[in-house]
MARNUVO-954891 format. One record per residue (C-alpha): residue in three letters; x, y, z. Coordinates in steps of 0.2 Angstrom, whole numbers, plus 2048, in hexadecimal, padded with zeros to 3 digits. Each point is the difference from the previous one (the first is absolute). Layout:
MARNUVO-954891
alaXYZ
...
***
This chain:
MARNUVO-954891
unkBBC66EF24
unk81380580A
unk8057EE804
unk8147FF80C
unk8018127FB
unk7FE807815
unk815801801
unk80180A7F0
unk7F380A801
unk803804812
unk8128057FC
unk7FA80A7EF
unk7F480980E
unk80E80580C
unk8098087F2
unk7F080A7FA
unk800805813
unk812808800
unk7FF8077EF
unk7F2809804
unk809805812
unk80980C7F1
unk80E7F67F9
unk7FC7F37F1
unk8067F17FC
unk7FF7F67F1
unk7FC7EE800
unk8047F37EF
unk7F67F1801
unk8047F27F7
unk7F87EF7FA
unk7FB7F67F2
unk7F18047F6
unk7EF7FD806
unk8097FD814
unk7F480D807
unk80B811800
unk7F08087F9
unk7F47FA80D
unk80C80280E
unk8038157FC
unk7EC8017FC
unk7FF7FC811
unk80D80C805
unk7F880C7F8
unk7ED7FE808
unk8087FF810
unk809811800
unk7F38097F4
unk7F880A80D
unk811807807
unk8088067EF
unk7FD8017EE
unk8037EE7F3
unk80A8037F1
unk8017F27F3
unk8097FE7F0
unk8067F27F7
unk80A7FA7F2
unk7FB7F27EF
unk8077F77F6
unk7F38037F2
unk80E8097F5
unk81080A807
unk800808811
unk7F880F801
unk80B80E805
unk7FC804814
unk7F07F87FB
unk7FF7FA813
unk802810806
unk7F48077F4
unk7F27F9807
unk806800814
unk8068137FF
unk7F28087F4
unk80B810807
unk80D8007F3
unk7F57FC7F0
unk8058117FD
unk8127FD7FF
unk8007EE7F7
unk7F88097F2
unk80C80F800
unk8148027FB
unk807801810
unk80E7F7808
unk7FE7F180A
unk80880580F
unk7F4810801
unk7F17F27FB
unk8087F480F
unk80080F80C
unk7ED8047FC
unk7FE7EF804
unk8077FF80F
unk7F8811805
unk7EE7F97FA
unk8027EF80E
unk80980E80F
unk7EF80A7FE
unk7F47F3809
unk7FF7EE808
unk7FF7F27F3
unk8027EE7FA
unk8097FD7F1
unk7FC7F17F7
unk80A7FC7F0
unk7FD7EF7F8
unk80D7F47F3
unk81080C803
unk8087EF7F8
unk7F880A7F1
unk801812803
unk80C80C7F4
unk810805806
unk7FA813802
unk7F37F780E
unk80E7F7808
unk80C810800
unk7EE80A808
unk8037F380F
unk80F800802
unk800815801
unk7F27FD80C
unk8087F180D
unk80E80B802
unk7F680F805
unk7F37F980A
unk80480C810
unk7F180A804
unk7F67F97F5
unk7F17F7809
unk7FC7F27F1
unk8037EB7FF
unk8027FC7EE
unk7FD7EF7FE
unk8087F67EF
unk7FB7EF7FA
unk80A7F77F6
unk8027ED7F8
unk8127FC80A
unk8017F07F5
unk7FE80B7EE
unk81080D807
unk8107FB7F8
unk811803804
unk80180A7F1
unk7EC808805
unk801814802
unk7F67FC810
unk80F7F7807
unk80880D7FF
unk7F580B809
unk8007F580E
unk8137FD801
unk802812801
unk7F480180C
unk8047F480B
unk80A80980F
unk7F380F7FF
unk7F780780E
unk7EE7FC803
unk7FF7F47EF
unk7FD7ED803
unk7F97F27F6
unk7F37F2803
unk7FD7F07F8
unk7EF7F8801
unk8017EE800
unk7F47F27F9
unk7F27FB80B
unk8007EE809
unk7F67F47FF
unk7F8804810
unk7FD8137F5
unk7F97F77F5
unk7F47F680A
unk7FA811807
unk7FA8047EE
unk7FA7F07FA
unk7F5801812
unk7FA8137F9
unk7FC7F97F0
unk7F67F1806
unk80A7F67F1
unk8027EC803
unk8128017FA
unk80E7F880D
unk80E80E805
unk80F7F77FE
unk7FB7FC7EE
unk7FC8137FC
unk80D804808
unk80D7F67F7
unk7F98047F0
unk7FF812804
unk81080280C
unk7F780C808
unk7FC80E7F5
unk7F3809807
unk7F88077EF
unk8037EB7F8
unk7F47FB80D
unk7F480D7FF
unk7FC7FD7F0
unk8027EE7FF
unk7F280180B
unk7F680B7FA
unk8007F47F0
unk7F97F180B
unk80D7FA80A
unk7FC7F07FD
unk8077FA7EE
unk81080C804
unk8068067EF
unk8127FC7F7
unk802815801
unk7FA80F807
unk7FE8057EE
unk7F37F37FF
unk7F8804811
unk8008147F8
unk7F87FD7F1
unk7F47F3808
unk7F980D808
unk80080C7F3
unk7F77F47F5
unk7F180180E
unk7FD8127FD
unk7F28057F4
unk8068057F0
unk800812802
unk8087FF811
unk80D7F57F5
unk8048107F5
unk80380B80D
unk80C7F5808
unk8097FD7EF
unk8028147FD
unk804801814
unk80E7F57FA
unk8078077F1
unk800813808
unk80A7FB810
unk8027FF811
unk7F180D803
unk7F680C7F6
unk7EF809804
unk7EE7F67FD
unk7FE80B7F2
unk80D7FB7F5
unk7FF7EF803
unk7EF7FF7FB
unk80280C7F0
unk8107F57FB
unk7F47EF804
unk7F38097F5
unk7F47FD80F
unk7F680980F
unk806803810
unk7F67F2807
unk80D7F37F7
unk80D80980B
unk7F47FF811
unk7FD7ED7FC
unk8157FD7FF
unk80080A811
unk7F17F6807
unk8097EF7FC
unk812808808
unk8077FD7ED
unk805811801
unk80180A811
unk801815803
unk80E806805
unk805815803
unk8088007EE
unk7F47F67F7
unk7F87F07FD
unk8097F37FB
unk8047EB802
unk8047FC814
unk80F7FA7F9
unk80B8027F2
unk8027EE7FD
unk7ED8007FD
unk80280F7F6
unk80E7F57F5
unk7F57F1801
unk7F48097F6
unk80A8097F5
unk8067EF7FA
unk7F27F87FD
unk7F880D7F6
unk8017FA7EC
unk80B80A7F7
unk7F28077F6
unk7F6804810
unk80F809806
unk80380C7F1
unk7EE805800
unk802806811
unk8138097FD
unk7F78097F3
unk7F380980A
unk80980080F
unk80C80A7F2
unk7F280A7FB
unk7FB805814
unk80F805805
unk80580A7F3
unk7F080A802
unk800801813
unk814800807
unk80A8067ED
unk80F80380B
unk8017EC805
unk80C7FC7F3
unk8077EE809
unk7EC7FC7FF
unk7FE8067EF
unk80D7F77F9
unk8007F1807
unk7EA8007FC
unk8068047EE
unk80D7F1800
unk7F47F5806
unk7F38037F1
unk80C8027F3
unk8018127FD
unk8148007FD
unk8018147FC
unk7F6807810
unk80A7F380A
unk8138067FC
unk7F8813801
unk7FB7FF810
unk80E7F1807
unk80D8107FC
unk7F680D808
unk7FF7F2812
unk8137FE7FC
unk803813803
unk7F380380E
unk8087F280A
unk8128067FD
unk7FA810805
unk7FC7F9810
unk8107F5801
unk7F67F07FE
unk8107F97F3
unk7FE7EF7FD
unk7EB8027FC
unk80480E7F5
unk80F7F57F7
unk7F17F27FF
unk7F480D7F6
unk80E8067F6
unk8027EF7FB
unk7EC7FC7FC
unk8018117F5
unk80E7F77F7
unk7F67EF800
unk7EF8087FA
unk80A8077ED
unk807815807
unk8088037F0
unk80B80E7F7
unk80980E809
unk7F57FC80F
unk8067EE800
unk813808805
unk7FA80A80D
unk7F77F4809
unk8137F57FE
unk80780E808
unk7F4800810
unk8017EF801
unk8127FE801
unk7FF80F80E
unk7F47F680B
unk8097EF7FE
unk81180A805
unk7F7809810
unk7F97ED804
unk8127F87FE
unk7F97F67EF
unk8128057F8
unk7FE7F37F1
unk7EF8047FB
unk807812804
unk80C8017F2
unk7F57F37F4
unk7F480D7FE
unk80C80F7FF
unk8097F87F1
unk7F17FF7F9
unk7F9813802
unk8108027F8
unk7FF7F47F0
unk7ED8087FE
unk809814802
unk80D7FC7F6
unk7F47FA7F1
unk7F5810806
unk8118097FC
unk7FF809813
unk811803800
unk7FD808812
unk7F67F1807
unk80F7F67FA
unk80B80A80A
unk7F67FF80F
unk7FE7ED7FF
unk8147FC7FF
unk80280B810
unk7F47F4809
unk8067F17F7
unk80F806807
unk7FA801812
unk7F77F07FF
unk80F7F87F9
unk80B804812
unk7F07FD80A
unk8047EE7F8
unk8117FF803
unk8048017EE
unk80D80D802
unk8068007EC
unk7EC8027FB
unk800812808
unk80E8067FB
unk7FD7FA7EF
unk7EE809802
unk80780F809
unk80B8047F2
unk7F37FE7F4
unk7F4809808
unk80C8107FE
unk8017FD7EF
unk7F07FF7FC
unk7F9810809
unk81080B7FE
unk7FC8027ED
unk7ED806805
unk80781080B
unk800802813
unk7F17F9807
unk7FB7FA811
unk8047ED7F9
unk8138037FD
unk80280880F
unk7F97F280B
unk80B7F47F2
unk81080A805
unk7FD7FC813
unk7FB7EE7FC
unk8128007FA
unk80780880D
unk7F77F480D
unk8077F27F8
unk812807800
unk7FD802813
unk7FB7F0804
unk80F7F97F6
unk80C80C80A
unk8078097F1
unk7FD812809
unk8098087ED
unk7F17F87F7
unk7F180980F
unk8098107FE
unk7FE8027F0
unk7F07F87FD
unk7FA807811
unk8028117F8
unk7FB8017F0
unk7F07F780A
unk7FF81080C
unk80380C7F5
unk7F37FD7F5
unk7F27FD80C
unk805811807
unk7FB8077F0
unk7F17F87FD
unk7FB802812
unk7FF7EE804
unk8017FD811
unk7FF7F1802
unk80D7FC7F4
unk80B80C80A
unk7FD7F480F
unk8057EF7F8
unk81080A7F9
unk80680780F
unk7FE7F080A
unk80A7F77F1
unk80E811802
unk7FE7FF813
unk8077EE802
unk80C8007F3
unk80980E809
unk7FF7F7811
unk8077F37FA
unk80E8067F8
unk80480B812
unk7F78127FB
unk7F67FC80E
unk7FB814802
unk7FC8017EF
unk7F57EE800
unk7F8803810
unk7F980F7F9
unk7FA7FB7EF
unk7F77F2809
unk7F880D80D
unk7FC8097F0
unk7F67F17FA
unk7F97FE80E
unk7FB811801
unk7F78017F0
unk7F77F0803
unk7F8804811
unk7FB8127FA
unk7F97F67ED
unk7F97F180E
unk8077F47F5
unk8037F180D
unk80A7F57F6
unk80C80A7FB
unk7FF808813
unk8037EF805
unk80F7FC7F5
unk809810805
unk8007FB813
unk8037ED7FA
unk8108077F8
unk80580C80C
unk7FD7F5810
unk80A7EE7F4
unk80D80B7FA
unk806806811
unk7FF7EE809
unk80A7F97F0
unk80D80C806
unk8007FD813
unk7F8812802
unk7F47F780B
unk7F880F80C
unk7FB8087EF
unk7F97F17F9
unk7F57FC810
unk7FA8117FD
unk7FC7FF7EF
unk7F97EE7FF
unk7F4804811
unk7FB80E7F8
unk7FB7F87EF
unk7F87F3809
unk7F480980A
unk7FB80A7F0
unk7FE7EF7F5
unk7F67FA80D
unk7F580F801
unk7FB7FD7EC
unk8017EF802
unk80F7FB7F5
unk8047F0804
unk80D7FD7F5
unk80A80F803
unk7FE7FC814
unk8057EE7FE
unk8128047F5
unk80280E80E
unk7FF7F580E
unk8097F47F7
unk81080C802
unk7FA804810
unk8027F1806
unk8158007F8
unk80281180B
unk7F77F8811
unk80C7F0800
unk81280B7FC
unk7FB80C80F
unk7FE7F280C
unk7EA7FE7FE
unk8047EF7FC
unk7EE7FA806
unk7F680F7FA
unk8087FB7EF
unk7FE7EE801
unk7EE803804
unk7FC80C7F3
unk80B7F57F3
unk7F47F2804
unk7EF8087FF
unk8078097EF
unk8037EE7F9
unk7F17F9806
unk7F580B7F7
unk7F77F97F2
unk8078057EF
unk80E80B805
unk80D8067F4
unk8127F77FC
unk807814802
unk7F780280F
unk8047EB808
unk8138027FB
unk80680B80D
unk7F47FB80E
unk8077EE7FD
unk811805800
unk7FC80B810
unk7F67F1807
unk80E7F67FE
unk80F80B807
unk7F4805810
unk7FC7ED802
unk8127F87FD
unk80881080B
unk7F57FB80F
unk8037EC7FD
unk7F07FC7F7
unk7FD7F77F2
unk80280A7EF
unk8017F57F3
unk7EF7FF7F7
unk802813803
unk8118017F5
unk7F87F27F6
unk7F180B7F9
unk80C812801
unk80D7F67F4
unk7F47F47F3
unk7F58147FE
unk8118097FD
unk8077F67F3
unk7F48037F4
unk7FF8137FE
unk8118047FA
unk80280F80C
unk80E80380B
unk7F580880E
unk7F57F0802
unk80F7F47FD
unk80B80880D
unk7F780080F
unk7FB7EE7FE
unk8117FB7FD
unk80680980E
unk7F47F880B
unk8057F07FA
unk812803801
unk7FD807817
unk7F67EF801
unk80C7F57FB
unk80F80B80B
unk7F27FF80D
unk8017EC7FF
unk8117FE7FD
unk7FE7FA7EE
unk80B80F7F9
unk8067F67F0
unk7F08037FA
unk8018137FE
unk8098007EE
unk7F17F77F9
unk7F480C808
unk80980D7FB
unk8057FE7ED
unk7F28077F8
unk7FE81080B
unk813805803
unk8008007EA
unk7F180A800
unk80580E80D
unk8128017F8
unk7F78057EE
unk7F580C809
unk80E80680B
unk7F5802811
unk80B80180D
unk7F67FA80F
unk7FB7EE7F6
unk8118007FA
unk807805811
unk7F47F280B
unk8037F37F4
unk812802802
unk7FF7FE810
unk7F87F0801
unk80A7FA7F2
unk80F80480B
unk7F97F480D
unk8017F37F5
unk8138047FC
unk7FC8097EF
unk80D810801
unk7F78107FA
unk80880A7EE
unk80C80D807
unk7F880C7F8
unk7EE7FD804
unk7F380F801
unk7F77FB811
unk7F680980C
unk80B80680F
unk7F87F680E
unk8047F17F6
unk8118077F7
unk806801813
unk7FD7F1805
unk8077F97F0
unk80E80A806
unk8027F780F
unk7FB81380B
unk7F47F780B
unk80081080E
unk7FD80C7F0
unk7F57F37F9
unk7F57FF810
unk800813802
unk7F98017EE
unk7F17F4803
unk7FE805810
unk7FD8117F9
unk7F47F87F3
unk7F57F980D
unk8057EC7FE
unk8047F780F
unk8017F07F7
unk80C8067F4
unk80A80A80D
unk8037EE808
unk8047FA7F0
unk80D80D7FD
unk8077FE810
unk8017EC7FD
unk8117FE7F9
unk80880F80D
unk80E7FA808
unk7FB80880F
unk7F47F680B
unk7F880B809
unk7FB8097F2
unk7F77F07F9
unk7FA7FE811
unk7F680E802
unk7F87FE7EF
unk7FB7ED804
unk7F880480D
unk7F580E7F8
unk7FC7F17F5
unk7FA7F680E
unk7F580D807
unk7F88017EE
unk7FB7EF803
unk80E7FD7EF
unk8087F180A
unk8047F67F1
unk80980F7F6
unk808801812
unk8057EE7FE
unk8048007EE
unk80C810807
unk80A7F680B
unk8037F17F4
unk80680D7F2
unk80E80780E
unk8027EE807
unk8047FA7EF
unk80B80F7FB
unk80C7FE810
unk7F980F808
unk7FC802813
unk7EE7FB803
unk7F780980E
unk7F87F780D
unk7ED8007FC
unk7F5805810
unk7F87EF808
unk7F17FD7F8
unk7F3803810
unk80A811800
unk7FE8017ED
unk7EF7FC7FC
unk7F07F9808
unk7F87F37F8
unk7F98027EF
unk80E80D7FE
unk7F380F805
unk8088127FC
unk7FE80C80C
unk7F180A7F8
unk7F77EF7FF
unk8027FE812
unk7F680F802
unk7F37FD7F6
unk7FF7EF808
unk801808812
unk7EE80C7F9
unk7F97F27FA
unk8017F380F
unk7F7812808
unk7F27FD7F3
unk8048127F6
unk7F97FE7EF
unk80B8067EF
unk7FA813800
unk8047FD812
unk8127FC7FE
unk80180A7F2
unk7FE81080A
unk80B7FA810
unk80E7FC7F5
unk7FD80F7F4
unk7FF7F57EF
unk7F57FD7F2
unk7F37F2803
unk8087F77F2
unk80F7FE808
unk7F77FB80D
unk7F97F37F8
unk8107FA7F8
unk8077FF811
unk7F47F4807
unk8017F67F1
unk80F7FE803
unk7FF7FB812
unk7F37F47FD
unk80B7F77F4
unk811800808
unk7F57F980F
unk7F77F37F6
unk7EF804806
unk7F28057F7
unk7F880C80A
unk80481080C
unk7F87F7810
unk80A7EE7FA
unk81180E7FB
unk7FF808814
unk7FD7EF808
unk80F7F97FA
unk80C811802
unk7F97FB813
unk8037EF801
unk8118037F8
unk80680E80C
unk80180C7EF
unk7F280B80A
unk7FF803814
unk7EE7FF806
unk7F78107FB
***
């Protein structure tokens, strides 16, 4: 019975309407368990099961996740692939094609404990719903989801896209309540139930169905009261029910209860169990678990043994069922057999933490000898794809303790690389050098091999994140030059990238920029996305480390779009993350700011990916007057632990431009110290050159002889007209005004202030003046302020999309009059709505009204 559901469900029908109007949406429902998430999409479902075709799937916690298991049962379609070796963006594609062919409802119930490969099948699908006439509907237990949950995740990076929203379904009241103590004919007073319920739809129902009246301690008690009325064989049938699952067919339950199908029909009868499209099972897992639990523990091996026995006879490939069956009735060796063969399947299908938990069990349940290495080896790969780093190297050491004892001299080798690339991945830069070199020394005796090559560019990596461009050279080629004779592409790619850097940053830019395009090359033919990924990563960083900011806009948009396309996360977010550094230097202060800030409010993001987009969050924000301190806070406390000039320096230097900004210039020095060492042992001459600068601000005189970038040389120089002609030519309108701050010629300042102002920069216009003020220099007269600004400082390019808002265009809208991405259209009117202080476009428009900022329209 659908009790204060009208609201949600008439909202869930409205979107069924419009998906099936040809675009689908994607709805996550949330609540606590037994809330009525179940009953309120059942309902759904009869409602719109004339008009288009009901998909369910759902997800149990019986034992690990089962790899797309949801999607297995909604989208019979791809059973096909699942089973087969292809990759998962051809199985996601299929998937997508299988919900485009026809109307349909997709149910898909407990995402709090679906598999990551699930979770990465939605979010491939809710960023291609377009043309796709489907509602997927996913329930999950909002109170179970953890920051630190690979759900959260999901719905952070979800949380801006199109056609994608989320419900919550609350407790009932007590008036709720009343209507089903009324239904139920029960001489129980609301309030009471409620109170000792709080309005949990499935706690009442039962509680009821147990008598109502004595109202017992748990709705364990009030399950197994009513499982103790059942006739004896109905009690084995619900017992097996139980111990297979969320559902199975009559059949097997009965053959595992060692009863008829008439035990199942009386469970169904009683409502004990209930048919679903999947199966039969308990109407609730809390049932399910209520059960479970009460079974004694030699009950519940008798069942685990012919469940064993069933299932290996009727589905041999369900290994996840098999093993966890065999674990539960003590048969150790068929449990780790079958726990590493679920391991692999669900790494296959990118599920990484559930095959990391098998891998584990296989352990647990005695995988000995040779096999015991190699099952160390897969574990530590999952634990490192899953961002378990510890556990990671834990169980690398180990695989190589058992190979060294096993005398696998070439396993030994392999596990030093890795220990090696674990090592940095934990900031422990000594360990992976330490493990690099060994590596080498182990596998060069053994002859060239794929192994030493990837060990040579291990090396080589290293050398270029340390800067020592000598050290990628000659690791880079011996790396490269042996992959080319083995034929080992993808080797090639990681070397070339490694080559490719190492010569930008050391000014071959002709010569890098092509060995990158190389790599890149290789890995788009090869499709191997990460390294795809990491050449456009390096190509688009390494060109906005050196103020080559058109190329890098080119290179990072570019690299975007295609990380998005395979959904590579990761490798979006670090190249937003520099992104955001070019978009505030070419005067996008609010397009950065408001990419910075959805970046470092995604759940779980990077320190290498929130390190720049805190320091760029900070400079856009202090530039335009806001407040940036928690910004250079987090950009600073991140830096100081990795050791690496290219973190450390742009959080230093956004320190040091937000105490300038404030007038709190003695502070520079301290910001500074630990950067300026660093950038003059790796000798790079735009960190050296920008930390110079604001060292000079706070009266620290540059070396004569210092080896700076020549934007920054020349303003060291004191050549502020050659100065702003060099940074005007780079693209930066902020630095131009910098260069020009100390000129003595006013007017020349002049004109560069006021490109600050029209930028919206008014406090680095500010901080401008007081520099020349305090130098003695002529100060230009600043416009008034109603000339300079309206209020909240709107640019002009905000005043336009305020003007097509206040005419009710919607983003796409704007978008195409003002020929820009929707994405910078949506960073715009964030923007607006937060310099005006109001929380919506109608509340934004009223105000620009009220306050003269827009003329009636």
């Amino acid at each position: 019975m659908l009790v204060e559901r009208d609201n949600l469900l008439g909202g869930l029908s409205a979107s069924m309407d419009a998906a099936l109007a040809g675009d689908g949406e994607l709805v996550f429902i949330g609540g606590e368990a037994g809330v009525g998430k179940t009953s309120l999409v059942r309902a759904l479902a009869g409602g719109v099961a004339a008009r288009c075709r009901i998909r369910t799937g759902s997800v149990d916690n019986v034992t690990t996740a089962d790899a797309l298991a949801a999607f297995h049962d909604a989208v019979p379609e791809i059973r096909d692939l699942l089973a087969g070796d292809g990759d998962r963006i051809a199985l996601f594609r299929a998937l997508r094609a299988a919900l485009a062919a026809g109307p349909s409802l997709v149910i898909l119930e407990d995402l709090h404990w679906a598999d990551e490969a699930t979770l990465d099948a939605l979010r491939f699908l809710a960023r291609r719903l377009d043309g796709v006439p489907a509602l997927i509907v996913a329930t999950y237990r909002h109170d179970e989801v953890t920051a630190r949950h690979p759900l959260t995740g999901l719905l952070g990076d979800l949380a801006t896209a199109p056609r994608t929203s989320r419900v919550v379904v609350p407790p009932l009241t007590v008036d709720g309540v009343g209507v089903l103590v009324d239904a139920a004919g029960a001489d129980v007073e609301p309030a009471t139930l409620h109170a000792r319920t709080g309005g949990n739809a499935f706690f009442v129902s039962e509680l009821l169905a147990a008598g109502g009246t004595s109202l017992p301690s748990s709705v364990s008690d009030a399950v197994l009261a009513r499982f103790s009325r059942l006739p004896p064989a109905a009690q084995d049938a619900a017992a097996a029910a139980a111990t297979l699952g969320t559902s199975a067919d009559a059949a097997l339950i009965a053959a595992v209860a060692g009863r008829d199908l008439d035990a199942v029909d009386l469970c169904l009868d009683d409502g004990v169990l209930v048919e679903a499209p999947d199966g039969i099972g308990f109407r609730h897992v809390l049932a399910r678990q209520a059960v479970e639990q009460g079974l004694s523990a030699l009950r519940s091996r008798q069942l685990h043994r012919r469940a064993l026995r069933e299932v290996l006879a009727r589905t041999p490939e369900d290994h996840r069922r098999i093993a966890h069956h065999a674990a539960g009735c003590g048969d150790s060796a068929t449990a780790a057999a079958h726990a590493a063969l679920a391991a692999r399947q669900a790494a296959r299908l990118g599920a990484h933490r559930e095959a990391a938990t098998q891998f584990r069990a296989a352990l647990r349940h005695g995988v000995a000898g040779p096999e015991r290495a190699g099952i160390f080896v897969a574990l530590s790969y999952e634990c490192y794809l899953t961002d378990q780093l510890p556990e990671a190297i834990t169980a690398r050491q180990h695989a190589l303790e058992l190979h060294e004892v096993h005398g696998d001299r070439a396993a030994v080798g392999e596990d030093e690389r890795w220990l090696s690339r674990l090592s940095w991945f934990l900031g422990r830069g000594a360990d992976a050098e330490r493990y690099a070199t060994r590596a080498i020394a182990t596998l060069e005796p053994l002859g060239p091999s794929d192994a030493l090559a990837m060990a040579f560019s291990n090396l080589a990596q290293l050398r270029m994140l340390a800067k020592d461009n000598a050290g990628t050279e000659e690791w880079g080629t011996r790396a490269l030059e042996l992959a080319t004779r083995l034929g080992e592409v993808e080797i090639q790619a990681h070397a070339l990238n490694n080559l490719g850097v190492a010569a930008m940053l050391e000014g071959r830019l002709p010569e890098g920029t092509a060995r990158l395009q190389r790599s890149l090359d290789l890995a788009l033919a090869g499709g191997l996305e990460e390294h795809v990924a990491r050449a456009y990563t390096n190509l688009g960083s390494v060109a906005v480390d050196q103020r080559r900011y058109p190329a890098g806009l080119r290179d990072l948009e570019a690299g975007i779009a295609y990380c998005e396309e395979h959904d590579l996360d990761s490798w979006t977010r670090y190249m937003q993350a520099w992104l955001c550094i070019v978009l505030g230097e070419v005067g996008r202060f609010d397009e950065s700011l408001a990419l910075a800030t959805t970046l470092l409010d995604s759940p779980g993001i990077s320190p290498v990916s929130a390190i720049p987009a805190a320091a760029a969050a900070a400079r856009a924000a202090g530039r335009q007057g806001d407040d940036a301190t928690g910004f250079v806070a987090l950009a600073t406390s991140l830096a100081s632990g990795t050791g690496e000039l290219q973190r450390i320096a742009p959080a230093a230097c956004a320190a040091s431009e937000d105490a300038w900004l404030h007038d709190r210039s003695d502070e520079i020095p301290s910001h500074t110290e630990a950067a300026w060492a660093l950038a003059l042992e790796h000798g790079d001459p735009w960190a050296v050159g920008e930390l110079a600068w604001w060292r000079s601000l706070a009266c620290i005189v540059p070396p004569p002889d210092l080896d700076a970038a020549a934007p920054f040389a020349l303003m060291l120089a004191g050549d502020g007209e050659a100065a702003v002609a060099a940074w005007e030519e780079v693209g930066s309108p902020v630095w131009a005004a910098y260069a020009a701050m100390l000129d003595p010629d006013a007017s020349h300042a002049d004109a560069r202030i006021r490109g600050l102002d029209g930028l919206g920069a008014t406090a680095a216009a500010a901080a401008v003046l007081r520099t020349r003020r305090e130098r003695g220099l002529p100060a230009p007269r600043r416009p008034r302020a109603s000339a300079r600004a309206n209020p909240g400082q709107l640019t002009a390019r905000e005043l336009d999309v305020l003007t097509l808002l206040a005419r009710g265009l919607s983003n796409p809208e704007i978008a195409a009059t003002l020929v820009v991405s929707p994405r910078t259209v949506e960073h715009h009117v964030s923007a607006v709505l937060r310099k005006l202080g109001e929380p919506t476009r109608g509340r934004a428009v009223a105000a620009a009204l009220r306050e003269g900022v827009l003329d009636e329209v």
